[in-house]
N, C-alpha and C positions, 0 to 999 in steps of 0.2 A: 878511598872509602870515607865519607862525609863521619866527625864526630859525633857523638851524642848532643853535646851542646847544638851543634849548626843542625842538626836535624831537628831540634826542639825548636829550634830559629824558623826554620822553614815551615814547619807545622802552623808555628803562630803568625806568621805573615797567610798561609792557602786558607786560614780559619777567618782573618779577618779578612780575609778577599770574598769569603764564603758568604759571611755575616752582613759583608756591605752589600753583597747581590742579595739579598734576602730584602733590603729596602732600596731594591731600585728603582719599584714601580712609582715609589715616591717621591728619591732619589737620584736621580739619572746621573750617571759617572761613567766619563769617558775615559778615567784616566787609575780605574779602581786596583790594579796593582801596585801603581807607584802611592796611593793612599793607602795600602793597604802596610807599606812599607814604613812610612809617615805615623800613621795614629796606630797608638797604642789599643788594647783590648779595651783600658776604660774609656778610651775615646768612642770606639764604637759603639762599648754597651753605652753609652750614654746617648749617640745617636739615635739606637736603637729604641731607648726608651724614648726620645721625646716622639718617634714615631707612634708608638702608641699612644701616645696621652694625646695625638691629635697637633702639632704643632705645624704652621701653615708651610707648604712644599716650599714658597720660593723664602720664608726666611729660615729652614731648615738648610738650604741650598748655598745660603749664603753665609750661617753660621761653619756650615761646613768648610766649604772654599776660607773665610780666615783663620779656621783651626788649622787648613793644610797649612797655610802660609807661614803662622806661628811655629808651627812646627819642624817647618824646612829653616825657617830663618835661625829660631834655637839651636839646631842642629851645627848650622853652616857658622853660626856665630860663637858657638860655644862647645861646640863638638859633643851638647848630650842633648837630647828629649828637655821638653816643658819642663818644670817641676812645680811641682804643685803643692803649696801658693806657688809664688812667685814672686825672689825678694826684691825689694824695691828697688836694688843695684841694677837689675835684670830691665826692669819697668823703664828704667834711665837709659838702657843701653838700646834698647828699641826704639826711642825718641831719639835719639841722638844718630842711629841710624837711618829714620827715615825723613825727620825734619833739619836740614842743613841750607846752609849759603852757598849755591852754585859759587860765586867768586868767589870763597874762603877755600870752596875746594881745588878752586882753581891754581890757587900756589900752594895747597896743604892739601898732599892726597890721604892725610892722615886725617883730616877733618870730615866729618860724613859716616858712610858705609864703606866699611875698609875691600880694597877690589879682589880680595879673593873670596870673601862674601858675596859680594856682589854676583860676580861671575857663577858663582856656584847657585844661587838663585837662578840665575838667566837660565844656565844650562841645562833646570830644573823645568823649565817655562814657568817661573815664578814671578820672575822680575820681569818686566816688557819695558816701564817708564827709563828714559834717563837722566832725569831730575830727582830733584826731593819728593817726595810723598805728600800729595794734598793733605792738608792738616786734618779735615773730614774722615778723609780712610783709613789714617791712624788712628785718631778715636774710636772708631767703630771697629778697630782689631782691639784694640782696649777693652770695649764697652765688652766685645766676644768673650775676650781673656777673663775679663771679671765675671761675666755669665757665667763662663765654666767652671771657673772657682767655685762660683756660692753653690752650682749645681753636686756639686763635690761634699757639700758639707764643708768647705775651707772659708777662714779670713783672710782676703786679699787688701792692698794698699794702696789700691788705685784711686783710691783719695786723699793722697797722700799730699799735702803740700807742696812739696819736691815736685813729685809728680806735675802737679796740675801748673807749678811755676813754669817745670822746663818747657812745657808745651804751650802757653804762653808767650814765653820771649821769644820760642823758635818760631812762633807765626810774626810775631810782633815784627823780627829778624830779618823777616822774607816775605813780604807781602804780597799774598796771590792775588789778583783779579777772580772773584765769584763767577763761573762760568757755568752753563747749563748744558746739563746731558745734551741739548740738542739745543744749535748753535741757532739756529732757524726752527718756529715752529712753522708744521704744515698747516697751516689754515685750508679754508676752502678754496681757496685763489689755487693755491700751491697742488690740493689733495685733486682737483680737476686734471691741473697737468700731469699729474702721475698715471691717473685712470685714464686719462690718453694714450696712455703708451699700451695700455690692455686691451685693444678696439680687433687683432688680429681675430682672435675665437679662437688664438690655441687652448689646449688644457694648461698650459703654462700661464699664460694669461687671464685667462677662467679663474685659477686659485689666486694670483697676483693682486687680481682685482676685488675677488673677494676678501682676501686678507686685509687688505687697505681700506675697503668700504669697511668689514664688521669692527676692526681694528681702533678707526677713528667714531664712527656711529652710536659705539657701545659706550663710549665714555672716554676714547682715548684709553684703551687698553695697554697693560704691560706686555710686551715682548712676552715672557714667559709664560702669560695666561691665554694667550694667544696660540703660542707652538701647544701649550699642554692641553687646547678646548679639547672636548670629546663630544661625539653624535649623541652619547647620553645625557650630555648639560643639557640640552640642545629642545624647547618645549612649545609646540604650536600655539599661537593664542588667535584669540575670537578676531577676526579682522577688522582696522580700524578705521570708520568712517568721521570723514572732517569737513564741516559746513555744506553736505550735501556732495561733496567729492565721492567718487568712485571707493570702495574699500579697500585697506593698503593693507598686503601681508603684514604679520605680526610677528613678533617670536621672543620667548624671554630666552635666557640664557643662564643658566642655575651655576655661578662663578665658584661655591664651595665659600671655604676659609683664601683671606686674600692676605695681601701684605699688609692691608692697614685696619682688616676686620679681625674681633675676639677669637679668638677660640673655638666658643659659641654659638657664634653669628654666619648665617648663609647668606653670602650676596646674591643681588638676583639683580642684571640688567634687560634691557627692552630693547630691540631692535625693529624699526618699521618701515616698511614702502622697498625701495630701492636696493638696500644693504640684505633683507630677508630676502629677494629674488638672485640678487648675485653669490649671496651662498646656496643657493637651491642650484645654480648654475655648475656648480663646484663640484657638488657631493654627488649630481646625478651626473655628469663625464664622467666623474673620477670613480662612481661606482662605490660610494663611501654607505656607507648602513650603520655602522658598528666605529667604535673605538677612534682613532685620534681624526681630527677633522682637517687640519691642513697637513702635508706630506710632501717628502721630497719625491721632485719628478726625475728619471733619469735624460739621459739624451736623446732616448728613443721614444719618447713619453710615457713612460711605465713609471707607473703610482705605486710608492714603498706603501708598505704595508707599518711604519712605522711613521713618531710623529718627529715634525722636522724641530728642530734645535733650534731654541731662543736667538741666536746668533743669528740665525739664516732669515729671519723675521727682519734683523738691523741690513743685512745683504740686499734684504728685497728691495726696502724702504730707499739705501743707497743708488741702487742698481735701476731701480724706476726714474730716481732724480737723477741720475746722466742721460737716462734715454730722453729724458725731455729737458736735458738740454743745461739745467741746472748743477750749479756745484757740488757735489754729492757730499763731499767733503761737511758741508751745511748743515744736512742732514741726517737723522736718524730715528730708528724706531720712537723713541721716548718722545722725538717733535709730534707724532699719532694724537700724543697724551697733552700735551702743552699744548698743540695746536687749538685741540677742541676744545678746551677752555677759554682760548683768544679768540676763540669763531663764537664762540657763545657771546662772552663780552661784545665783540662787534657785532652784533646783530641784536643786542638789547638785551639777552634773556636770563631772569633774575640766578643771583649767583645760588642760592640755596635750590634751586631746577639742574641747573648745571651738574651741581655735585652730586645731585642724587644718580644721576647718572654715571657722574665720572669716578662718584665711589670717595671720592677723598672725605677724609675727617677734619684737617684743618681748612678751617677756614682760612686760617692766614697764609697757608701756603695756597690755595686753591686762590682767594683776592690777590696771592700778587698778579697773577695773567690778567683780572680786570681791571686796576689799577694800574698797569701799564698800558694797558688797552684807550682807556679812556689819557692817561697823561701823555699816551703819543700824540692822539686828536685833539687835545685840548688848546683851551688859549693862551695858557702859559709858554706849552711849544712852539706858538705862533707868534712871538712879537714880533719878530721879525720877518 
């Protein structure tokens, strides 16, 4: 017969299991009893609240996933929960875990992430890398950690001296190569061969190719606005006629709050000609009226009735580039995004057009794709 205590235990884990289902439609957690194990009560009400104040799903998503992370590594590291602050011993030992010298660890397995951490992470599916930790992803469990702080009411140290030193020499230390979510953008060259492989007319195909036309069309779409579209974003417009051409379907596409828009602010992309037919193509096989727009197919070609996973978006994108023949490896969802920036560049058309489409705020990151654009063609790269 379970004690008082482990029954009180048990209660407060099926509550926050309860609580996280409550924001799932926001939410989506495949893994919501081991989180529910993970975060504490004020982790979730804190969840909970930024759901209501309107905070955008995919960085609600991702605030989440490095709370879990934090939280498992606390744990594994130090055998208790967060604490909140969080002293700057603590701040040290996180960097010191995640940013190390493969050779130093190589004759000092003391140096790094100590391997029964480690392990306990893995076993967790927390860990997947087996290197140090890109300096990038550590900071932004940082930037989390201090988020949730000041959300707390608390003064954290994450500007601490110390702090911002060790993370410093440990880049300084280990020098990565800056690499891109996707190693190859898809351009139009690239985006032809993929819709090649879609020419059979299955319903498989039908959604494949619609997902890579609306995907790349819309502005280089994110993986996760893509799996989350809905028939309801979804808004006919007046057909567009061009120098006397035939009129070309229309269709906006009502994005909500995104990763790089206010709070505030409703995105609103255009879709026309081609990419508006190929999803018309989709939604009338697949019988779609209502609720998510692209879905997984079974074997037998039956249409879930649910929307397919961020993930399975990077599957597709892979899975198209081997059918034609291309390194897949190469590849991924995010090149949709890069690509059409770099098909824009190569085809002349001004960068402030571009991004009205593709939605990004900087400028500077949105000119790097046409500034390499133009410095691959240029005559600098040609002396020789």
């Amino acid at each position: 017969m379970p004690t008082k205590r482990k029954t009180a235990a048990l209660t407060g884990v099926d509550h926050r299991a309860t609580e996280l289902d409550t924001i799932a439609a926001v939410l989506p957690i495949d893994r919501r009893d081991e989180l529910a194990e993970l975060l504490s009560d004020e982790d979730v009400a804190t969840l909970r609240h930024l759901v209501n104040e309107g905070m955008g799903d995919n960085t609600l998503r991702a605030l989440t996933s490095d709370l879990a992370y934090l939280q498992a590594w606390s744990l594994a590291a130090t055998g208790h929960a967060l604490p909140w602050p969080a002293p700057e011993a603590l701040l040290l030992k996180f960097v010191a875990h995640h940013l190390w010298d493969p050779d130093k660890r190589a004759v000092d397995r003391q140096h790094g992430m100590p391997d029964a951490v480690e392990q306990n992470l893995r076993d967790q599916r927390f860990l997947k890398s087996t290197g140090p930790h890109a300096p990038d992803t550590v900071r932004r469990r940082l930037a989390t950690w201090s988020t949730l702080t000041k959300w707390r009411g608390l003064a954290g140290t994450f500007s601490s001296p110390a702090l911002k030193s060790a993370i410093r020499l440990a880049v300084r230390a280990v020098p990565r190569p800056r690499r891109r979510k996707s190693a190859k953008a898809v351009t139009g060259d690239i985006l032809a061969k993929l819709l090649a492989t879609c020419e059979t007319g299955s319903i498989r195909d039908l959604r494949d190719r619609a997902i890579l036309m609306v995907a790349f069309a819309s502005g280089g779409r994110r993986r996760s606005e893509i799996a989350s579209l809905r028939v309801e974003q979804l808004a006919r417009e007046e057909p567009i006629a061009i120098d006397g051409t035939p009129p070309l379907p229309s269709l906006a596409i009502h994005l909500g709050r995104t990763k790089t828009s206010g709070s505030d602010h409703e995105e609103v992309v255009y879709l026309t000609g081609r990419p508006v037919d190929a999803l018309g193509a989709w939604l009338e096989i697949a019988k779609i009226e209502r609720g998510p727009v692209f879905r997984k197919i079974d074997r037998w070609g039956n249409v879930a009735k649910t929307a397919l996973d961020p993930q399975a978006i990077n599957a597709i994108v892979k899975q198209r580039a081997e059918m034609a023949g291309l390194d897949s490896g190469e590849f991924s969802a995010h090149g949709l995004r890069s690509g059409y920036l770099t098909e824009a560049a190569n085809r002349g058309i001004p960068l402030p057009e571009a991004m009205e489409q593709s939605r990004h705020r900087s400028v500077q990151q949105a000119s790097s794709y046409y500034n390499n654009a133009t410095r691959r063609s240029g005559r600098a790269a040609r002396l020789l």
